[in-house]
LODRENSE-45356 format. One record per residue (C-alpha): chain; x, y, z; residue in one letter; residue number from 1. Coordinates in steps of 0.02 Angstrom, whole numbers, plus 50000, padded with zeros to 5 digits. Layout:
N
kette	X	Y	Z	rest	nr
A	X	Y	Z	a	NUM
...
REM end
This chain:
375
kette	X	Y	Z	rest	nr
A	51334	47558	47067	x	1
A	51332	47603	47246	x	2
A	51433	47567	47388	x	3
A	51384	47530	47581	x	4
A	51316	47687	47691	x	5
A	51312	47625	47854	x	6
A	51474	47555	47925	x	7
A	51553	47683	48032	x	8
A	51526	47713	48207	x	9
A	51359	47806	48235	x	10
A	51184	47794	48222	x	11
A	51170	47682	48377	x	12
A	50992	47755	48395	x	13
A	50947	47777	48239	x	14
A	50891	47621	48233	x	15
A	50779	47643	48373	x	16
A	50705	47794	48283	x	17
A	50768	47759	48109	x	18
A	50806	47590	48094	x	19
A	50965	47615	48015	x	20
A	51077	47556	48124	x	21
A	51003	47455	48277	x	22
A	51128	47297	48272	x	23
A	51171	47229	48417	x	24
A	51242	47381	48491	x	25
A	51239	47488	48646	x	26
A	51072	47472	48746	x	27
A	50979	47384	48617	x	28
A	51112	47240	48627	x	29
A	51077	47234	48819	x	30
A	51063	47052	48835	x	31
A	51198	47010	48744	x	32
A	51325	47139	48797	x	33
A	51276	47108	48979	x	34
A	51278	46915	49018	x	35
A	51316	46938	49173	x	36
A	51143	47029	49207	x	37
A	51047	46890	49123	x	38
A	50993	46825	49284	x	39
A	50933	46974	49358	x	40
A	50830	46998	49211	x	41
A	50751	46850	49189	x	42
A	50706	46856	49398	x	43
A	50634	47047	49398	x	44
A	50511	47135	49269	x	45
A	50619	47240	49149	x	46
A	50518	47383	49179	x	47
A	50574	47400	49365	x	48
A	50766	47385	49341	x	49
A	50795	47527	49437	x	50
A	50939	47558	49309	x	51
A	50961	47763	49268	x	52
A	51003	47806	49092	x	53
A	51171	47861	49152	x	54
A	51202	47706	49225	x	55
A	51142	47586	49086	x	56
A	51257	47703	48986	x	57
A	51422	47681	49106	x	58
A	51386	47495	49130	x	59
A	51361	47458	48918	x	60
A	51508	47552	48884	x	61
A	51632	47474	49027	x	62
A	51564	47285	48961	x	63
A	51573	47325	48771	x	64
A	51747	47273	48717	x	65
A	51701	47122	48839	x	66
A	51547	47088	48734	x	67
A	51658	47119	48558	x	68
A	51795	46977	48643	x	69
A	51647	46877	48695	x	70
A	51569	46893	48509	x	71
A	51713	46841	48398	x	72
A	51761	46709	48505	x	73
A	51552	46608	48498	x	74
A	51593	46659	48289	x	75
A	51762	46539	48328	x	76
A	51648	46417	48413	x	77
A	51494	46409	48287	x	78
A	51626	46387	48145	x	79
A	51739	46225	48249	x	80
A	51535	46158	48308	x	81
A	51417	46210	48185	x	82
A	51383	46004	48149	x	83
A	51372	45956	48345	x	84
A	51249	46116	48392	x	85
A	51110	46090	48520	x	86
A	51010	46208	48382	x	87
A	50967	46151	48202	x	88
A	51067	46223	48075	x	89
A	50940	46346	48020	x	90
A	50936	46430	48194	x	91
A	51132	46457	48217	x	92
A	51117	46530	48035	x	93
A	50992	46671	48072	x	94
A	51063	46689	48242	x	95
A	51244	46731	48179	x	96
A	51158	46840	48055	x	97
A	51090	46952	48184	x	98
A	51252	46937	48267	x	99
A	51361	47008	48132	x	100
A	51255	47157	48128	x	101
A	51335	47183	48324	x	102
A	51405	47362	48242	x	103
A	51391	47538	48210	x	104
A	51323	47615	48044	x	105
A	51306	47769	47980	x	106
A	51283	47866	47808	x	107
A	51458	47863	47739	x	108
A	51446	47835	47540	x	109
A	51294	47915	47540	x	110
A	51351	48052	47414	x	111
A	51375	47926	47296	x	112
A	51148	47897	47284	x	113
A	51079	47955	47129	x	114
A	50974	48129	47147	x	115
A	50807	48080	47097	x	116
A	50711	48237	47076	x	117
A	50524	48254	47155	x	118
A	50414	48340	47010	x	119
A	50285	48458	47151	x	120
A	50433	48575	47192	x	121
A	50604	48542	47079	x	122
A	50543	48529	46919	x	123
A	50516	48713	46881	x	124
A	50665	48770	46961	x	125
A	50763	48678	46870	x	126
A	50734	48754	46708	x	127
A	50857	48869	46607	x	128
A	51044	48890	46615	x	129
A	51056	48832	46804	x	130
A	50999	48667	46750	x	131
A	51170	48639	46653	x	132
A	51291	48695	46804	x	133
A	51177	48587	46937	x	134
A	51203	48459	46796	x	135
A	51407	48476	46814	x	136
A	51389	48504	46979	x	137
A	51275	48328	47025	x	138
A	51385	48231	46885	x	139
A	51536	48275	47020	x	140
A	51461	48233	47147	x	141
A	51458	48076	47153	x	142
A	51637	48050	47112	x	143
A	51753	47958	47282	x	144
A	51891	48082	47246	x	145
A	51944	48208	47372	x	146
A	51980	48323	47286	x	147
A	51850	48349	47173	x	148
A	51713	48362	47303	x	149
A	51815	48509	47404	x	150
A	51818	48575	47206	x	151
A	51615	48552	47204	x	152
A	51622	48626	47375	x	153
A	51712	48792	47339	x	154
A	51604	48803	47176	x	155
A	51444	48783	47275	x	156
A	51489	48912	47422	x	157
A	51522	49044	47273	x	158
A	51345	49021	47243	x	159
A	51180	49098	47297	x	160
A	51162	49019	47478	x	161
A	50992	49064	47499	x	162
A	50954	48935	47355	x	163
A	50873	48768	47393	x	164
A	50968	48704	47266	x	165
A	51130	48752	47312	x	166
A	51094	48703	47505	x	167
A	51040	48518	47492	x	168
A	51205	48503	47379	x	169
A	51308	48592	47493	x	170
A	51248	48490	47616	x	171
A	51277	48321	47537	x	172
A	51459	48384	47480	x	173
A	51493	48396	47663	x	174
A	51414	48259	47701	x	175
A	51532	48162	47572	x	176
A	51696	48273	47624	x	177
A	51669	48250	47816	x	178
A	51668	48043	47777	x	179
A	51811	48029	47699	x	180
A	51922	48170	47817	x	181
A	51867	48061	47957	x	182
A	51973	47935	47889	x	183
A	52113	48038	47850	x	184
A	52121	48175	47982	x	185
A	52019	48114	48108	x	186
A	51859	48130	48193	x	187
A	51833	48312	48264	x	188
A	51882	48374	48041	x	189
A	51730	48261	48012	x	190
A	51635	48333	48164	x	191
A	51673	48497	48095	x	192
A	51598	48454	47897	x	193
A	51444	48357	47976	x	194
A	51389	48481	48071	x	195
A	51405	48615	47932	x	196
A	51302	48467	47824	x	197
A	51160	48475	47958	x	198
A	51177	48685	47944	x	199
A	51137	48658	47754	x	200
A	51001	48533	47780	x	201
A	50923	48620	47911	x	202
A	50922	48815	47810	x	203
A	50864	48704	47642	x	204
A	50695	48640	47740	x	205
A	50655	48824	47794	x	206
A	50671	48869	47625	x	207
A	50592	48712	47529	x	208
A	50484	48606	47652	x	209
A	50437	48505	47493	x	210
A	50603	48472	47411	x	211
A	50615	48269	47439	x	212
A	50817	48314	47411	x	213
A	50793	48424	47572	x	214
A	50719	48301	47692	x	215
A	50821	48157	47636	x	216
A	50997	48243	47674	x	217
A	50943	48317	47831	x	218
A	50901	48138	47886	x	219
A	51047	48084	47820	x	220
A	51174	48220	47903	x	221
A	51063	48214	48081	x	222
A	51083	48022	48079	x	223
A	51278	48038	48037	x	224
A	51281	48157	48182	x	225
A	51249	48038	48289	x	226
A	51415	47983	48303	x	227
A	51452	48137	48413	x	228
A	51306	48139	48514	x	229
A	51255	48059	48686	x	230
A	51139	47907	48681	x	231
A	50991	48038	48718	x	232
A	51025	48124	48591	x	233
A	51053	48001	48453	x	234
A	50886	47937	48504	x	235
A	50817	48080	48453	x	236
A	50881	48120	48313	x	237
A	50835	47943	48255	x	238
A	50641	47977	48274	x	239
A	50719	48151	48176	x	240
A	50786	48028	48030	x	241
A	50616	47906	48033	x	242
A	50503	48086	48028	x	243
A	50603	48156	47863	x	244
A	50634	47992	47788	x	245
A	50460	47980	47767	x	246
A	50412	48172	47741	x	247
A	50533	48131	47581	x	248
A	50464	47959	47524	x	249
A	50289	48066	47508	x	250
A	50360	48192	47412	x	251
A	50474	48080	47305	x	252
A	50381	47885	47328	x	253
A	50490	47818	47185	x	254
A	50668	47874	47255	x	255
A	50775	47698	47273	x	256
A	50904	47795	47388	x	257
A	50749	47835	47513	x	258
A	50667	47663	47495	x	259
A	50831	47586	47539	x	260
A	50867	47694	47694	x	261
A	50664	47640	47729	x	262
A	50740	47452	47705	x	263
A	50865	47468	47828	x	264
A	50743	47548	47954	x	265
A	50636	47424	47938	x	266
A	50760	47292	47927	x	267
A	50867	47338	48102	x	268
A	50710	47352	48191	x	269
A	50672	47200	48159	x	270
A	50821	47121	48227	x	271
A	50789	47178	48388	x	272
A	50737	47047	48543	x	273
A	50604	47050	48633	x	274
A	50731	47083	48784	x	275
A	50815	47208	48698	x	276
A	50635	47298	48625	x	277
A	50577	47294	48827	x	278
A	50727	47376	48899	x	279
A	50736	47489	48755	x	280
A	50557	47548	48795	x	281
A	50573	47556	48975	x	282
A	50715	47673	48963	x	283
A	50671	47762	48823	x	284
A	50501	47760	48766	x	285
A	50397	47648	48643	x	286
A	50511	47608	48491	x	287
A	50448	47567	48322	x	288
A	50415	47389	48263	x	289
A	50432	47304	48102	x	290
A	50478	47129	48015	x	291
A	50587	47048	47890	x	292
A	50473	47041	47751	x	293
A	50414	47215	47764	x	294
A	50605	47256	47746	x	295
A	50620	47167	47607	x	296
A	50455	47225	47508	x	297
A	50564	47420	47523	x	298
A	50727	47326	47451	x	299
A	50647	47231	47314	x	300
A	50555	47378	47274	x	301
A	50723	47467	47236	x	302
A	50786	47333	47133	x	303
A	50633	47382	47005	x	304
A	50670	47552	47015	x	305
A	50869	47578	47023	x	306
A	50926	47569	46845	x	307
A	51095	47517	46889	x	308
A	51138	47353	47004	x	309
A	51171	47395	47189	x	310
A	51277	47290	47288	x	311
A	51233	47341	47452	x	312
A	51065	47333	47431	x	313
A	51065	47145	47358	x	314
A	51153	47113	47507	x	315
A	51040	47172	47614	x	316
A	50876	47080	47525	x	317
A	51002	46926	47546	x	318
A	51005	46954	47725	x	319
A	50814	46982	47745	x	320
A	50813	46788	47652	x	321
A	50919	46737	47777	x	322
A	50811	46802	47947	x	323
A	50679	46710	47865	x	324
A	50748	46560	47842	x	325
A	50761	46534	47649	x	326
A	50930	46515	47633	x	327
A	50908	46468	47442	x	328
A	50831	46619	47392	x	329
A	50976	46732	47511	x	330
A	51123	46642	47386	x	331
A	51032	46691	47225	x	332
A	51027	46870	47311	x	333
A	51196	46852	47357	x	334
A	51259	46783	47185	x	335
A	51191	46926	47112	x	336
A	51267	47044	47226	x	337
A	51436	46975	47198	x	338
A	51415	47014	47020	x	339
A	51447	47192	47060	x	340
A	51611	47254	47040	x	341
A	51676	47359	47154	x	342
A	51690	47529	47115	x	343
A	51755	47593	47275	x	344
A	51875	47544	47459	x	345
A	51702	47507	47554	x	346
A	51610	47383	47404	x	347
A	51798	47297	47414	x	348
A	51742	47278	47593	x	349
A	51571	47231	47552	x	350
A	51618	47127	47430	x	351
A	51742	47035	47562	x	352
A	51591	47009	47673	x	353
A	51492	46932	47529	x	354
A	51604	46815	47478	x	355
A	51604	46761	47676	x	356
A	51424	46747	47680	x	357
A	51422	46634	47509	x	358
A	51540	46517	47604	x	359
A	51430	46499	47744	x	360
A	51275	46479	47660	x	361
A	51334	46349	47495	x	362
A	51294	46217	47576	x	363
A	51119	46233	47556	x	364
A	51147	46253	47398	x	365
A	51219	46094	47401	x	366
A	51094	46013	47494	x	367
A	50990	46077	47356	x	368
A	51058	45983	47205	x	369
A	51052	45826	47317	x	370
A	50867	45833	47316	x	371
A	50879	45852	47171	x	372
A	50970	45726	47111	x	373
A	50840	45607	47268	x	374
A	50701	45642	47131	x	375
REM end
C-alpha cells in the first residue's frame, strides 16, 4: 500500500538525530569515504583530529564522487569474488548490506501514510459536517497525481488557517507537492513548497501541541528540509525529527506511519561503525545508539497494525534479518514484500531493488533445501 519515503537526497543528519537516513553518507561514512585517512586514524585518537567542521565538510565533499566510484566498483568485485573472499559468506552479505545504504533519504511518498487519528485531542473536533470535507479532503490526499494535490491545496488555503486541521494537511499537501516538483521543475520549486510545509507544521504545534498529526509532519517536513541545509544544521534538525517523532508516538502509540519512521531511526543508527559513531561524536556531540533487533521489534510491530501490506516496510524488516545474519528469515520477508504490487514510480524502484536482493540472498535458500534433503 505504501511506497518508499526516504530516497532522495537529504536527511544526511537525520540519522544522527533521527535515524532516518544515516547510510554511509557524508561524515558518518568517514572511514569509508576517506581511505586515504585510514592511517592517520588508526595512528592518532579520533578525538584529537584537529579536523574543523568546515574542513571535514570541504574534505567529505571533494572525496565523495571518489568514494561513489570507489563503491560500485568493490559491488563489481564482491559479485566476480564472492566464492574466493578472505571473509565468510555471511560477512560480505551484511557488509554489502550496509553498503547499499551509502545514500541519501528523505520523506518523499510520505503523503501517501494513512492518517491515523490520536483520540486525547482529534476526536472531538472531528465531529459534524467538517468531518465529511476532511474525509474528501484525506481520501485525496493520498492520491500520486499532480494535479489533484495542487486541487487539495487550493481547497485547503480557502479554508480557516488558524485550524489545526487544516494546517497539518496543508502541510502534508506541500510536503507531497514539493516531492514531486522537485522532480519536475527542480530543486529551489521544492525548496519553495518544503519550506511552506515546515510554516504549516510549525503554526499547527502552536495551535495543537497534542495533535500526533502535528508532530509527525513537522518531523517529517524539518527532516525533508534537510536537503537544503548545511551539515550543522541538518544535525539539528535531526535531534528536531527524533524529539517530535516521539512527542507523536506518545500521543498516537499505535500509528504504523510513526513506528516505521521509529524503525528507520533505529535501524540507520545502527549501521553506523564504531569509527564512524567516534568521529561523529567528536565533531558533533554524543549521537544516539541503537541495534538491529530493536529496529525490527518497531517494523514488525507495524506489520500487526497496518491493515494493508507495505512494501517498504517488509523490506526494511528483511534488511534488519539480513544485519543479523538470518538470511532465511530476510527471503521470507523479502518474498512477502515482492508480493506487493506496485502502485507507484518509486515501489517500481523498490520493487527493482527487491528482486536484486532475492538474487543475492537465494542461495541460502538453496542451501536450505540441501539440508534438508542431508536429513
Amino acid at each position: 500500500m505504501n511506497s518508499g519515503f526516504l530516497k532522495t537526497p537529504t536527511l544526511l543528519t537525520v540519522a544522527v538525530g533521527a535515524g532516518v537516513m544515516i547510510g554511509a553518507a557524508g561524515v558518518f561514512l568517514y572511514e569509508h569515504l576517506i581511505k586515504e585517512k585510514r592511517r592517520l586514524i588508526l595512528q592518532r585518537d579520533v578525538m584529537n583530529l584537529g579536523m574543523s567542521v568546515t574542513e571535514l565538510r570541504r574534505e567529505v565533499e571533494e572525496l565523495r564522487e571518489a568514494q561513489m566510484a570507489r563503491r560500485r566498483s568493490r559491488r563489481a568485485a564482491r559479485e566476480e569474488h564472492n566464492s574466493t573472499a578472505s571473509v565468510s559468506e555471511s560477512d560480505v552479505d551484511m557488509m554489502s548490506i550496509v553498503d547499499d545504504e551509502d545514500e541519501f533519504f528523505d520523506f518523499s511518498d510520505a503523503e501517501d501514510y494513512p492518517t491515523v487519528v490520536s483520540r486525547d485531542w482529534h476526536e472531538t473536533k472531528r465531529d459534524g459536517p467538517e468531518n465529511k470535507l476532511y474525509k474528501h479532503i484525506d481520501d485525496r490526499l493520498s492520491n500520486p497525481d499532480l494535479a489533484v494535490k495542487l486541487e487539495v491545496y487550493d481547497e485547503l488555503k480557502k479554508l480557516n488557517n488558524n485550524d489545526p486541521e487544516v494546517l497539518w494537511r496543508l502541510a502534508k499537501v506541500c510536503h507531497g507537492i514539493g516531492v514531486i516538483k522537485g522532480i519536475t521543475d527542480g530543486l529551489d520549486v521544492k525548496k519553495t513548497y518544503i519550506d511552506e510545509a515546515v510554516t504549516h507544521a510549525s503554526n499547527c504545534l502552536d495551535r495543537a501541541p497534542r495533535s500526533s498529526e502535528a508532530h509527525k509532519w513537522y518531523a517529517i517536513t524539518v527532516g525533508s528540509r534537510g536537503e537544503f541545509q548545511p551539515t550543522k544544521n541538518k544535525i539539528k534538525d535531526g535531534f528536531v525529527f527524533k524529539e517530535h517523532i516521539e512527542e507523536a508516538l506518545k500521543i498516537s502509540p499505535n500509528d504504523p506511519t510513526l513506528l516505521h519512521l521509529l524503525g528507520r531511526f533505529r535501524y540507520e543508527v545502527a549501521t553506523l561503525s564504531w569509527v564512524e559513531r567516534k568521529v561523529a561524536n567528536a565533531v558533533f556531540g554524543e549521537v544516539p545508539f541503537s541495534t538491529f533487533p530493536e529496529a525490527l521489534e518497531a517494523l514488525l510491530r507495524v506489520e500487526e497494525l497496518n491493515k494493508e501490506p507495505w512494501m517498504e516496510n517488509r523490506l526494511m524488516v528483511a534488511k534488519c534479518y539480513i544485519n543479523m545474519g538470518d538470511f532465511k528469515e530476510a527471503l521470507v520477508w523479502l518474498d512477502r514484500a515482492r508480493a506487493v504490487e506496485p502502485r507507484s514510480l518509486e515501489e517500481v524502484r523498490l520493487a527493482n531493488e527487491i528482486s536484486e536482493l532475492v538474487d543475492k540472498y537465494d542461495r541460502y535458500r538453496t542451501k536450505e533445501k540441501q539440508k534438508s534433503k542431508k536429513c
